[in-house]
Each structure stands twice: as structure tokens, then as C-alpha cells.
N, C-alpha and C positions, 0 to 999 in steps of 0.2 A: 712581372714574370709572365712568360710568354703558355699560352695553354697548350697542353699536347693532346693533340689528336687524338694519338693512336687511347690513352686512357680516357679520354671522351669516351669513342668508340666502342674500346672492347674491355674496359675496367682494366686492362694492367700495362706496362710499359713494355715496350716490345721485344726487350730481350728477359721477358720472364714465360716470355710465353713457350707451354711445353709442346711438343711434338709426337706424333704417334708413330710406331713400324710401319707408316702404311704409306704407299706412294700411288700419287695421282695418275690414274692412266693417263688422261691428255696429255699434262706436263711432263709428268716426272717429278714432281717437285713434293716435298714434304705435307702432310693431311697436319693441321697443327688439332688441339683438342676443343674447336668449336667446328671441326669439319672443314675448313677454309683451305685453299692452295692458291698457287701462284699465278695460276689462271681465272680461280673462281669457281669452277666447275666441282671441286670438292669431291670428295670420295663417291660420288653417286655415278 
């Protein structure tokens, strides 16, 4: 059985992961609930 990453990484599989109202100014892209976006740069 092949390991996954993404629950390495972050403890869940990646479509459990929930998401906040909040969108990243750089991106645009969704703040998920460890702060993380599509760029990286995160809600800061």
C-alpha cells in the first residue's frame, strides 16, 4: 500500500480538509483551518 503524503503531512486526507470565509489577498484562493493557501503566504 502506497503512503499518502498529504496524512503524513497534515493528519487528514485532503478532501477532508475544511475551509474558512476567508480568501487570501495574494491569491485569491481559500485560507483552509491550519491557515495555509494556494500560494502559501496564508492569511497573514
Amino acid at each position: 500500500m502506497e503512503e499518502d503524503m498529504h496524512v503524513k503531512m497534515y493528519g487528514k486526507e485532503f478532501h477532508k480538509v475544511e475551509f474558512l470565509d476567508i480568501q487570501c489577498p495574494m491569491c485569491n484562493g481559500r485560507i483552509d483551518e491550519l491557515g495555509f493557501c494556494n500560494c502559501g503566504s496564508g492569511d497573514s
